[in-house]
N, C-alpha and C positions, 0 to 999 in steps of 0.2 A: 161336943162337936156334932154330936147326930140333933140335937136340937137347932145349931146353925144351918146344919147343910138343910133340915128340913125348911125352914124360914125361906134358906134360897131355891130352894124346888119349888116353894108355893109361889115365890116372886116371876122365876120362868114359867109354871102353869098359867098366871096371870097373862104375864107380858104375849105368849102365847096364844091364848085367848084374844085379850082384847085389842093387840098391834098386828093381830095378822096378816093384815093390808099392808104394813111397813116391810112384808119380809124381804124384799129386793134391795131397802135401803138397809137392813140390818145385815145382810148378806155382802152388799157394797162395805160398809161401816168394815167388817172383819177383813176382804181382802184389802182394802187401803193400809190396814193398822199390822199386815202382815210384813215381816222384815222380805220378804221377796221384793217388794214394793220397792223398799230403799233402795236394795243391791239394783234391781234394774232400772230403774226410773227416776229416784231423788236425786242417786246420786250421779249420775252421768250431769243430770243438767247442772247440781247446784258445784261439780270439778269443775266446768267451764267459765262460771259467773263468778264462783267464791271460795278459793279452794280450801279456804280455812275449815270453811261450813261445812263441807263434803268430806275431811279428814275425821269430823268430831262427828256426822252423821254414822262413818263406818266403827270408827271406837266405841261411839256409845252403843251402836246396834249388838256390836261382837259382845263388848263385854258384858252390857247389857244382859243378852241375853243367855250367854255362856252362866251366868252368877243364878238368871232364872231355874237352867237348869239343875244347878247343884241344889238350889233350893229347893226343887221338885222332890227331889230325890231325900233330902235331908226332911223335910215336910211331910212327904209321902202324900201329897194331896191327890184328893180324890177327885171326881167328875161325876155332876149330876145323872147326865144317862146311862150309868152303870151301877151308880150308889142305889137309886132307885131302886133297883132289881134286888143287892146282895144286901142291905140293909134288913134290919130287924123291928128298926125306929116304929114298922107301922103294925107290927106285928100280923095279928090273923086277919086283918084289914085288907083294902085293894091298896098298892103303891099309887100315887099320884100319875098321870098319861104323862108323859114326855112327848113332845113330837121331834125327831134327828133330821137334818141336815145333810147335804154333801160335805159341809166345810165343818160339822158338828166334832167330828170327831180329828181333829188338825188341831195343831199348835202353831198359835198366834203371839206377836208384839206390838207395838212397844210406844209407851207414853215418851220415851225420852227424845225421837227420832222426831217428834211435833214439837217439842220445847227446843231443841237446837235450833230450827227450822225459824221460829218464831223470837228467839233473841238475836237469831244471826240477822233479819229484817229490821227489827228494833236498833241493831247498830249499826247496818245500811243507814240505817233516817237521824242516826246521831250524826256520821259521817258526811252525810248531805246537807249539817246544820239545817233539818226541819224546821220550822218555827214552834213555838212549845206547844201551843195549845193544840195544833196539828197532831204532835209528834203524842200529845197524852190522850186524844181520840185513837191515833193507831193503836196504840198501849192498851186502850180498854178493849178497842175493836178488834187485836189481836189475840191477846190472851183469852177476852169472851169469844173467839171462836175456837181456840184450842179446846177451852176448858166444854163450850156445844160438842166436838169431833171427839172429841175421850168419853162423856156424856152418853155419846151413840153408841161409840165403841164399847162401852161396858154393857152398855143393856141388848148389844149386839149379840158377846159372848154370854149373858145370862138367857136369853130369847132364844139362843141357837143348841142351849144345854151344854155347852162346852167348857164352863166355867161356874162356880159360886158366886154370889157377887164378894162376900168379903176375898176371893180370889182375883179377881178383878180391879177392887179398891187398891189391895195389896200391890200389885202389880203395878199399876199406873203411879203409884205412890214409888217404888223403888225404882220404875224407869225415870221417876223425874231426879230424883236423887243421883241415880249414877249419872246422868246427863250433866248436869250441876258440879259434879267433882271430876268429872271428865274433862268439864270444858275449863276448869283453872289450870290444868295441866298444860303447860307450852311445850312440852318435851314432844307433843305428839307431832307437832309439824314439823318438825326434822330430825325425828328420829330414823336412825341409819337403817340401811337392809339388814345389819347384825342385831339389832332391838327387836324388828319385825320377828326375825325370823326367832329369837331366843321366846318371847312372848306368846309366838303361835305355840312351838316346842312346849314350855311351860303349862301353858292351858290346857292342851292336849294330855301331857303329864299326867297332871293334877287329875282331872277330871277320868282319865283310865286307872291311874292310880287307887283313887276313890273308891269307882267300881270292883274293883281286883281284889279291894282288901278286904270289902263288904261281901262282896261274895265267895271269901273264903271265910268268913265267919255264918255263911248260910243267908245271906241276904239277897233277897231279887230284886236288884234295880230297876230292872226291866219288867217289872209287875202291871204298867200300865198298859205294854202294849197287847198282853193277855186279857185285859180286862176291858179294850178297847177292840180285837178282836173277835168277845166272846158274845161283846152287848149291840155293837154298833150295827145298826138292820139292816147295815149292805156292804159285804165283804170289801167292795173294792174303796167304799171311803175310806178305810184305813190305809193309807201310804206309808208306804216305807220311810220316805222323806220326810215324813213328819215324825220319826221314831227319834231318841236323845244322841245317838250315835249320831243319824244323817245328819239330825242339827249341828252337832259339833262338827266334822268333818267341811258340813258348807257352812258355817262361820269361822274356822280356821280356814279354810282353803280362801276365804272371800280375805280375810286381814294378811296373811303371806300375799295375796295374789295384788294386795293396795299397795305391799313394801316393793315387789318386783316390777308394779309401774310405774311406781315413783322413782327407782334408782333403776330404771333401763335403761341400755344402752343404747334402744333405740329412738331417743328424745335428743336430737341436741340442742344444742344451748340456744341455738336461732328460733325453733321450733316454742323450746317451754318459752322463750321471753315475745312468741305471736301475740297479743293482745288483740287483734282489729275482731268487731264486735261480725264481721263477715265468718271468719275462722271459725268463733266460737260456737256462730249458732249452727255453720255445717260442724263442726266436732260430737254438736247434741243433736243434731239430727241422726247422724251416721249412726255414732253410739248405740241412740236409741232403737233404732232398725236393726242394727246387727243384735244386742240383746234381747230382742221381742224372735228372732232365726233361732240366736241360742239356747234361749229360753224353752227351746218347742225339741231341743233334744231330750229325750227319756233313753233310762238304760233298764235294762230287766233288775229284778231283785233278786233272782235267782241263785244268784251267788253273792254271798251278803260283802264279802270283801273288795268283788270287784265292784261291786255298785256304792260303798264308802269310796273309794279310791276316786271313780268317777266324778260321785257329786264334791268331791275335794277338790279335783281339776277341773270341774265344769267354774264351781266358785270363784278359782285363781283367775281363769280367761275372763269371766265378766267384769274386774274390777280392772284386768288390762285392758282390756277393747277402750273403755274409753279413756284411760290415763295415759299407755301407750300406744298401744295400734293404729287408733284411727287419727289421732294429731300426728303420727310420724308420715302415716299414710297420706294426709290432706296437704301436712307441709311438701311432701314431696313435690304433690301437684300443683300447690300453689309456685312452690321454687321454678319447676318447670314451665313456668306460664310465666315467670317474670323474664328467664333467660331468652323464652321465643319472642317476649313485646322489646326485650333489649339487641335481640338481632334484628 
């Protein structure tokens, strides 16, 4: 392994070196390909256009990423601008310059979240009877651009030290995979708030479960974020919220918080069956405005319990503002305005 990880330190020295000019777009590349991205932005617009798409955008991102993390932990993998430092590979030699980032030391996703995106369009253009040779230019000209945006995105997280590349490859390789076995699943569009909520329960489970056993056999799962604290050259890039608890917490909080908008009480039945393409685009307006508000809430880390608890209900509210809150909200107003044109 000290042979590979060196390989990928020389590929970032490189990338470093000579794409230094790109680093705005390598910087862009990472927060796009970050699962923040979905929860506030994919998916509010792709609920109002295509709810199917937006149900398999939140599945794949959760489990997606929920499976990342147990692999983190079962792998034990490492990160270039800390291997550098505690490695031996170079012995009495200089270690290779790394240069770190603000986003260097953050954890990023997801290959799967660009493949949903890109067969749910593909069966748009089936649905619309394209014409073939149309619909096999979309084909090439879609997947060639997925396969450009993952392309960036990998040499993003190797350019920014925050990844190996065979970490990277791996990664994009198992987001497309869970994406894929995701999406044969029908169970996910109407499963009950009792599946939601058993499912979030279970993962949570498993995944402290996991940790509790390992660390009563002397194992520190939490070893990254020491070694992420010890290397990284500016105390405050390290986020709390990017530690494997916050991640779990705001990916459970964000899948319970899609079962509680989809089965609220505050949707009814006039409201989910709105269609006119007016509605929809204020529902993604709104949406979008109030999570870009939400989004700008931070809570201290100070106390580690209360700030899991937080980013678990901060998660839940983002996936109801646009599923329930703001179409309950907009119906109201719209119903109001048809009662005052009918008097």
């Amino acid at each position: 392994m000290d042979l590979l990880h060196s390989w990928g330190v020389e590929l970032a020295v490189h990338l470093q070196a000579t794409y230094s000019r790109y680093q705005g777009l390598f910087g862009l590349a990472s927060t796009v390909a970050d699962l923040h991205t979905t929860f506030y932005f994919f998916f509010p617009i792709w609920f109002h256009l295509r709810r199917d798409t937006a149900l398999r955008l939140i599945w794949v991102s959760v489990l997606g990423d929920w499976l990342n993390l147990v692999l983190k932990w079962v792998l034990f993998g490492e990160r270039p601008y800390w291997w550098v430092h505690e490695t031996r590979f170079y012995g009495a030699g200089p270690a290779p310059a790394l240069q770190q980032f603000p986003i260097t030391c953050h954890a990023m996703g997801a290959a799967g979240v660009w493949y949903v995106m890109v067969t749910a369009l593909l069966a748009i253009a089936t649905e619309k009877r394209c014409p073939p040779l149309l619909y096999r230019f979309l084909q090439l000209g879609l997947w060639g651009l997925m396969g450009l945006v993952q392309l960036v995105v990998c040499m993003s997280r190797v350019y920014m030290a925050a990844h190996f590349p065979h970490q990277v490859v791996a990664g994009a390789i198992t987001g497309v995979f869970v994406a894929e076995v995701v999406s044969k699943e029908k169970w996910i569009y109407s499963a009950s708030m009792r599946r939601y909520f058993y499912t979030t329960l279970l993962l949570t489970s498993i995944t402290v479960g996991f940790y509790l056993v390992l660390k009563a056999l002397g194992v520190d799962l939490l070893w990254t974020l020491d070694k992420a604290q010890r290397w990284c050259v500016r105390a405050e890039w390290v986020h709390l919220d990017s530690t494997p608890f916050a991640s779990l917490m705001r990916n459970m909080g964000t899948l319970l918080g899609l079962g509680l908008g989809l089965h609220s009480p505050l949707c009814s039945e006039a409201e989910k069956k709105e269609t006119s393409t007016g509605f929809k685009a204020g529902c993604i307006v709104v949406s979008l405005f109030l999570l870009q508000l939400l989004d700008g809430w931070t809570f201290s880390p100070e106390d580690l319990r209360t700030f899991y608890f937080l980013s678990f209900g901060k998660s839940a509210v983002a996936l109801l503002v646009p599923t329930a809150l703001v179409p309950r909200a907009l119906g109201w107003i719209c119903k109001g305005k048809k009662e005052d044109k009918n008097l």
